[in-house]
N, C-alpha and C positions, 0 to 999 in steps of 0.2 A: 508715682507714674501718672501722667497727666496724658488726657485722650482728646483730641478733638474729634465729635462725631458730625459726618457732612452723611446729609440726605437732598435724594433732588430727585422732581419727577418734573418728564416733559413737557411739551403740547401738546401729544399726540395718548400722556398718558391719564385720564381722569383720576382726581383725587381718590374716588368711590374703591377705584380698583387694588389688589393684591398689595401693589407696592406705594400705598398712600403714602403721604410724609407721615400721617400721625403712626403709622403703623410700623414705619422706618424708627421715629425715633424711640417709640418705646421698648422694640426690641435692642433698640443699641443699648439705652442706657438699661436696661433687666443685665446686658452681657456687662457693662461697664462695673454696674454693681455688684455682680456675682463676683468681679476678676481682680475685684479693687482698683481699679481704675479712675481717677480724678478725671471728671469733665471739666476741659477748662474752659472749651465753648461745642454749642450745636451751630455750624452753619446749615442753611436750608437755601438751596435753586430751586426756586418753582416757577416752571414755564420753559425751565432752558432745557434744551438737547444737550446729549451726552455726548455729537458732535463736534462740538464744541471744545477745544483745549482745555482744560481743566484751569489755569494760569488766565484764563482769558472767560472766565464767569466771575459772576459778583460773588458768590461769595466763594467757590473756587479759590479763587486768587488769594482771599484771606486765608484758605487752609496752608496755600503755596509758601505766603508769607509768613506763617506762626510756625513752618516746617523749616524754613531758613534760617529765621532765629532763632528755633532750637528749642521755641515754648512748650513743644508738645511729645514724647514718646510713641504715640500710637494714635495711626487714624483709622477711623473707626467706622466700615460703612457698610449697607444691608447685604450690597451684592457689586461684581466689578464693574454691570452696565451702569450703575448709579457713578462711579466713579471715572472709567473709562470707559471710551468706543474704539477709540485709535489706538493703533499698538505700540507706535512710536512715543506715544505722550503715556501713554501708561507706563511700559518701560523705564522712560527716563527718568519719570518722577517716582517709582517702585526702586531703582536703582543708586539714584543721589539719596533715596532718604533711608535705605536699607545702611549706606554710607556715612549717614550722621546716626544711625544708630536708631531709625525712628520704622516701628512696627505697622504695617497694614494689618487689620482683620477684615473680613469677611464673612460675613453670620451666614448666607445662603449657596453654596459652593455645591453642589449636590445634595442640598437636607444638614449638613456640618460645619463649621466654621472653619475655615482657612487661614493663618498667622504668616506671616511672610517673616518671621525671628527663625522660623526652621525652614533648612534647604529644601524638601517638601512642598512645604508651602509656598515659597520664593518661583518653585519649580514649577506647582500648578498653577498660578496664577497667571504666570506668564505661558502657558501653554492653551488656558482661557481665552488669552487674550487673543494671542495665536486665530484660534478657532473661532472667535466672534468676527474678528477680522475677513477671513474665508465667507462669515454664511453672509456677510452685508456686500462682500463682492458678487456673490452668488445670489442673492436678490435683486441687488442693483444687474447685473447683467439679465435675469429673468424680465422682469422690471420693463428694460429700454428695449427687449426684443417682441414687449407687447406694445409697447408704442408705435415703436418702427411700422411694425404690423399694421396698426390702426393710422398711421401717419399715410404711409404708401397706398392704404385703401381710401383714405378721406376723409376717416370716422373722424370722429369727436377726439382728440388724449389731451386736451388741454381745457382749461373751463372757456378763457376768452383767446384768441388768438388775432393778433394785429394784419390786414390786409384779407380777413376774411371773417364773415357774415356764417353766425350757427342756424344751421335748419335741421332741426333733430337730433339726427346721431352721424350729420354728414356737416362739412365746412364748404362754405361757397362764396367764391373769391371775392373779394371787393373792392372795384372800380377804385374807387377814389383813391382808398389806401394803397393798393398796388401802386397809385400813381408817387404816393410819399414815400414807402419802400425804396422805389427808383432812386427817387431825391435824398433819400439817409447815405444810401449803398455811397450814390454817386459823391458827396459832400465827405463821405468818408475817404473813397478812393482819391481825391483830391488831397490827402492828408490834413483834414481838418479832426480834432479829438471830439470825443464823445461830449465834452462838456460846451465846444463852440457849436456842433449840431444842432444839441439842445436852443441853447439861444435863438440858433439861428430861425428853428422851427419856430419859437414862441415868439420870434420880434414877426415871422409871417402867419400869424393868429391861427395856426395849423393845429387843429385837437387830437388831445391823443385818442382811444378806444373809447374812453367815460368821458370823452368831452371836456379833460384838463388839461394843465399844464404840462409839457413835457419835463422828463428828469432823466438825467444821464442813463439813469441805470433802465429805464422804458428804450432809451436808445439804442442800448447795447441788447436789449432781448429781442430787438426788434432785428438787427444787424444778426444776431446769433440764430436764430431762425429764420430767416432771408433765403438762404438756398435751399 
């Protein structure tokens, strides 16, 4: 039985803390060892969100692809936020590889390890997933109703914000930019795309916030906060 064990901490999560990678992988391979288990590789994301599709991280994608081939029996990882956040991509990938025969474990499930080879385990994980689901809707909604808040009063909820000048803990409009705002909105309702804007600003020596060069994606945040 061959294991690939994946560990991965954020950017939001410091190495120092609880679910370090070095702390990840030595309890995997302790469980690999105990279970007989052949490791056939450790992938390691460090720096990536859990965010993130699983298929669509560096080395992610290698677990994805040594599970399609067939290299592997069992993946092997601390806990399901290390592996998923989204329910759909957990699911799918919990479900094609239950289908090729290949085992999830889970060492941190309430203090005990989780096996997705028993319906049980198949059944809690996917009920995890469920419920992580809910509390990141349920922050995300807490979240944008303290923005709103702070939006509608003036305060600060953003670090820099295009067409307005920070004084404190208040945002206070700014002339000039106002006047470029006008000019995105308008060039847009004209149907011109985010990327001929772009140009457009930068062939009229027009600076963005830091005094650089404009980039599609500055054009679309500026457009997406406009009203």
């Amino acid at each position: 039985m061959k294991a690939v064990i994946y560990t991965r901490v954020s950017t939001d999560i410091q190495v120092d803390t609880g679910h370090s990678l070095d702390m990840q992988r030595d309890r995997l391979e302790s469980y690999c060892k105990a279970y007989g288990l052949e490791i056939a590789d450790v992938l390691v994301d460090e720096g990536v969100s859990g965010g993130i599709p699983l298929h669509k991280r560096p080395e992610g994608s290698k677990l994805v692809e040594m599970a399609r081939k067939k290299e592997i029996t069992h993946v092997v990882a601390y806990s399901l936020t290390r592996l998923f956040r989204d329910v759909v991509d957990g699911l799918t990938n919990i479900e094609k590889w239950t289908k090729q025969g290949i085992s999830v474990v889970l060492l941190d499930v309430g203090g005990q390890a989780v096996d997705t080879s028993s319906a049980m385990g198949k059944l809690m994980i996917g009920l995890l997933l469920q419920i992580s689901a809910m509390e990141r809707h349920v922050t995300g909604e807490r979240v944008k109703a303290v923005l709103d808040h702070k939006k509608s009063n003036g305060e600060v909820y953003t670090g820099s914000k295009y067409g307005f000048d920070r004084m404190g803990d208040q945002f206070i409009p700014n002339d000039d930019e106002t006047l470029v705002i006008h000019k995105i909105k308008q060039y847009r309702q004209s149907g011109l795309s985010l990327q001929k804007i772009t140009n457009q600003l930068n062939s009229e020596n027009i600076p963005t916030k830091k005094g650089t060069h404009w980039h599609k994606t500055q054009v679309a945040r500026v457009l997406r906060y406009a009203d």
